[in-house]
Backbone as a ProteinNet text record, in pm:
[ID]
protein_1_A
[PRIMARY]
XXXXXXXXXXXXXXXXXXXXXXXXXXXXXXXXXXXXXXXXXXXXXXXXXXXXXXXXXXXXXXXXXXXXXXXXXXXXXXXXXXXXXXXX
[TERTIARY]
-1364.6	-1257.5	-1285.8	-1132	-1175	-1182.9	-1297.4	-1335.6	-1203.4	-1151	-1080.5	-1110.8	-1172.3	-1195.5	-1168.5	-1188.4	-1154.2	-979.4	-910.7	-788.8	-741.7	-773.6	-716.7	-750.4	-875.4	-851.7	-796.1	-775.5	-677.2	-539.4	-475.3	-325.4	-355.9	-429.5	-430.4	-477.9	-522.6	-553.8	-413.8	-329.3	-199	-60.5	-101.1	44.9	-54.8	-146.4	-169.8	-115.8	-131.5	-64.1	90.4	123.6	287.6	332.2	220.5	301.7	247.4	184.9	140.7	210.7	281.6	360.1	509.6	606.8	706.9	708.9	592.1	624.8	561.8	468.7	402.2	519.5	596.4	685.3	602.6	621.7	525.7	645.8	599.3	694.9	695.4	893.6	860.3	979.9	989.3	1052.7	1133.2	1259.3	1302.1	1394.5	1410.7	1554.2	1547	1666.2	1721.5	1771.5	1742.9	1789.8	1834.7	1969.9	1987.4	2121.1	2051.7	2137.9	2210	2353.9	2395.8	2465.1	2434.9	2518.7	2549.5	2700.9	2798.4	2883.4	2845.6	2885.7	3065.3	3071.5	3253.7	3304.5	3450.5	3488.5	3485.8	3488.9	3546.4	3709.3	3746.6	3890.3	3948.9	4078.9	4218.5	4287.9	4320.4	4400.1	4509.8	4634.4	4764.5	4800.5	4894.7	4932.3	5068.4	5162.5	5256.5	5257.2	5352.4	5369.6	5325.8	5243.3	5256.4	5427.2	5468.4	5586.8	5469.1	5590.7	5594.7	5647.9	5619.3	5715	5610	5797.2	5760.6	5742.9	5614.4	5555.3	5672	5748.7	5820.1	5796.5	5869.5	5898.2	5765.5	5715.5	5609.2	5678.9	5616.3	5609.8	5537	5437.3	5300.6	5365.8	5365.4	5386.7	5274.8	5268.5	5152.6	5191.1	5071.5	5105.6	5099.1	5174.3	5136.1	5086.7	5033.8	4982.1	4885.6	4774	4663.1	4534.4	4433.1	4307.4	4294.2	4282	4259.1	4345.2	4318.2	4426.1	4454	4586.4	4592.6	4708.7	4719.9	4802.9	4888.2	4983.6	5067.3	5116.7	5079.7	5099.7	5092.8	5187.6	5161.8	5195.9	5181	5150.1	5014.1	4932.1	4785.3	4768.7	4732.4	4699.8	4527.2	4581.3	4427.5	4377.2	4264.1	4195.1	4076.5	4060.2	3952.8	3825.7	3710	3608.5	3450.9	3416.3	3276	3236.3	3359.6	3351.3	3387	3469.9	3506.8	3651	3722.1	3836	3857.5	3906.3	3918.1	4018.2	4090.3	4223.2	4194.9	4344	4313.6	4478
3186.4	3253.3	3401.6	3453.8	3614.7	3649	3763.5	3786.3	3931.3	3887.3	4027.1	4147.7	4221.2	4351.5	4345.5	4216.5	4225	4213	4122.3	4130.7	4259.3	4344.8	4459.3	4536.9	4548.3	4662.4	4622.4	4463.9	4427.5	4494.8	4480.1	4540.8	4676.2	4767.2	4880	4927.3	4873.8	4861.4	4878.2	4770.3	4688.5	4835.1	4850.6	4969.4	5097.8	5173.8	5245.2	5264.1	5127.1	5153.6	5125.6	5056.6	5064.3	5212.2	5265.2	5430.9	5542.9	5507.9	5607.1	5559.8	5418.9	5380.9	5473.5	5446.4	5535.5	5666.2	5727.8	5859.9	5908.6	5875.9	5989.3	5931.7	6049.1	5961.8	5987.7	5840.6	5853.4	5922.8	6023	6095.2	5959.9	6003.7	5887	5991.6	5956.8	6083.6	5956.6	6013	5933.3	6000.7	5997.5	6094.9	6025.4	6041.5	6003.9	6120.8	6152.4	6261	6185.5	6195.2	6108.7	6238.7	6277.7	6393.1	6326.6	6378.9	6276	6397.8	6456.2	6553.1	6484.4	6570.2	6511.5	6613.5	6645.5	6778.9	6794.5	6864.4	6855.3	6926.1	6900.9	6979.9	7122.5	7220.5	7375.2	7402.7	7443.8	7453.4	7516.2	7501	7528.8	7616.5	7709.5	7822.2	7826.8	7824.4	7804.6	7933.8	8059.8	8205.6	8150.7	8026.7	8003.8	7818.4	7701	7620.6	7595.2	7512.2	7477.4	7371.8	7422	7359.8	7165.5	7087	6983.5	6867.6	6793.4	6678.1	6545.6	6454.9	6322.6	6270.3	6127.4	6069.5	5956.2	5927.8	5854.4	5712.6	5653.4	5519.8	5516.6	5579.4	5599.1	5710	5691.3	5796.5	5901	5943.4	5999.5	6131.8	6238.5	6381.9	6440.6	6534.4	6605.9	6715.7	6818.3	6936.3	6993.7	7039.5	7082.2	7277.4	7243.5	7388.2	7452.2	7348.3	7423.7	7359.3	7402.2	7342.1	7183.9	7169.9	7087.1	6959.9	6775.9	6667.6	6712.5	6762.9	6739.4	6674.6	6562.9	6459.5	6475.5	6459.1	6406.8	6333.3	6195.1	6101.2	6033.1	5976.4	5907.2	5999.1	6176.7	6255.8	6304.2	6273.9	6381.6	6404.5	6495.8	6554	6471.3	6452.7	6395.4	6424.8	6478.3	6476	6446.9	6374.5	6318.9	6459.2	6397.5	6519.1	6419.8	6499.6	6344.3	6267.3	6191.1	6070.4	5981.3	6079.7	6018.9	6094	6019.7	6081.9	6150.6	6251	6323	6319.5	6339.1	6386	6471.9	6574.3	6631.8	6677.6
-8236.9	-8306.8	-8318.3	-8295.8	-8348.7	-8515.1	-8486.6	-8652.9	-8703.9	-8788.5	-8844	-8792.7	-8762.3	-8685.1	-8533.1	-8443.6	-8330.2	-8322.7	-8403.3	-8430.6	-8450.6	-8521.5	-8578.7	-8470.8	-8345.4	-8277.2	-8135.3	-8106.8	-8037.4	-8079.3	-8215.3	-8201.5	-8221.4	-8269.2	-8252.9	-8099.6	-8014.1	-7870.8	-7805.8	-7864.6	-7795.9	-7819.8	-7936.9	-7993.2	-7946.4	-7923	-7850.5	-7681.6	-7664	-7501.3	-7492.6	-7583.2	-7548.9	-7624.3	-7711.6	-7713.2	-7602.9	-7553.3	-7450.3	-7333.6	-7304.9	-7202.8	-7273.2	-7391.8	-7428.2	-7428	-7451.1	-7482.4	-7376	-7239.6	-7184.1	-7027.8	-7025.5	-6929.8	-6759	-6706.4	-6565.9	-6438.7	-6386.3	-6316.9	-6197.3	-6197	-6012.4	-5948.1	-5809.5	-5696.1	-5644.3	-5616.8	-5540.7	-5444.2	-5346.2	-5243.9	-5137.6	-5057	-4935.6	-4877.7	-4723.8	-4644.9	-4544.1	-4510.9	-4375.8	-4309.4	-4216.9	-4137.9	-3983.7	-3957.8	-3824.3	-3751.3	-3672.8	-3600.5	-3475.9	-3471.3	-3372.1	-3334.1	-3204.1	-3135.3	-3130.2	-3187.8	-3135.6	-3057.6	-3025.9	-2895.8	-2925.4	-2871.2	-2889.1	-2918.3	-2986.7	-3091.8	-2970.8	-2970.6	-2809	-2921.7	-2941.7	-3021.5	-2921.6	-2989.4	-2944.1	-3048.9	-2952.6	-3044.8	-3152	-3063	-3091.1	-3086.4	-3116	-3076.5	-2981	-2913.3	-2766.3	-2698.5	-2583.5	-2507.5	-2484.6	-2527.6	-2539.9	-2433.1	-2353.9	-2270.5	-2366.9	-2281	-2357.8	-2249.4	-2224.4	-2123.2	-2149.6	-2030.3	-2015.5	-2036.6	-2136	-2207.9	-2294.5	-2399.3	-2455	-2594.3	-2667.1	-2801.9	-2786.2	-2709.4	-2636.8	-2569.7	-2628.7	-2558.7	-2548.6	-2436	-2356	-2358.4	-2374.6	-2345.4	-2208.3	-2126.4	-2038.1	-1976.8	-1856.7	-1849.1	-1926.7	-1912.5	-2010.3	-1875.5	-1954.1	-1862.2	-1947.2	-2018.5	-2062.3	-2153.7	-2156	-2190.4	-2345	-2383.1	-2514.7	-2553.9	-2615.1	-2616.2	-2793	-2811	-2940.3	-2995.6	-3101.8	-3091.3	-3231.6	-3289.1	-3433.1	-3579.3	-3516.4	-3598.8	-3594.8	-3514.7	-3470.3	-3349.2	-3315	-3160.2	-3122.8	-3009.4	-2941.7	-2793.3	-2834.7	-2706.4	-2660.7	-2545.8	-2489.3	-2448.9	-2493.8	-2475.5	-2488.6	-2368.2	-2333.5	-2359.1	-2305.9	-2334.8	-2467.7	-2584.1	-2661.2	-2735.9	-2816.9	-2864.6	-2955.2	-2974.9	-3115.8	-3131.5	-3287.1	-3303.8	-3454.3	-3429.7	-3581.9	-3635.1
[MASK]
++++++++++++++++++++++++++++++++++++++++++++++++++++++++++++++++++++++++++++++++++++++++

């Protein structure tokens, strides 16, 4: 059996560490960096409207007379660029 003094410096043992666990706060770090680059096309500057045709039996108008596919469709412009689609 424990004698009275080992009792007493058991809970004074016991409430020493649960106040040094409350009050001494243990620093912790936590972060996430997650970076995704994704090259986009180079921007087509139009001074005015670009001239418009409609691709026959389709909703799908094209611009024509440029170097490059730029399509109109749904309400966003789209164009194909290596290998994948953009619209804006």
């Amino acid at each position: 059996m424990f004698t009275g003094g080992n009792k007493m410096k058991r809970l004074l043992f016991g409430i020493l560490l649960l106040a040094f666990v409350i009050v001494v706060p243990i620093p912790t770090m936590a972060g996430v960096d997650v970076s995704v680059s994704i090259a986009l096309p180079p921007p087509i500057v139009f001074s005015a409207p670009p001239e418009m045709i409609v691709l026959p039996e389709t909703y799908v108008y094209v611009v024509p007379d440029v170097d490059v596919d730029i399509f109109f469709y749904d309400g966003w412009w789209w164009r194909p660029w290596e290998g994948r689609w953009y619209r804006s």
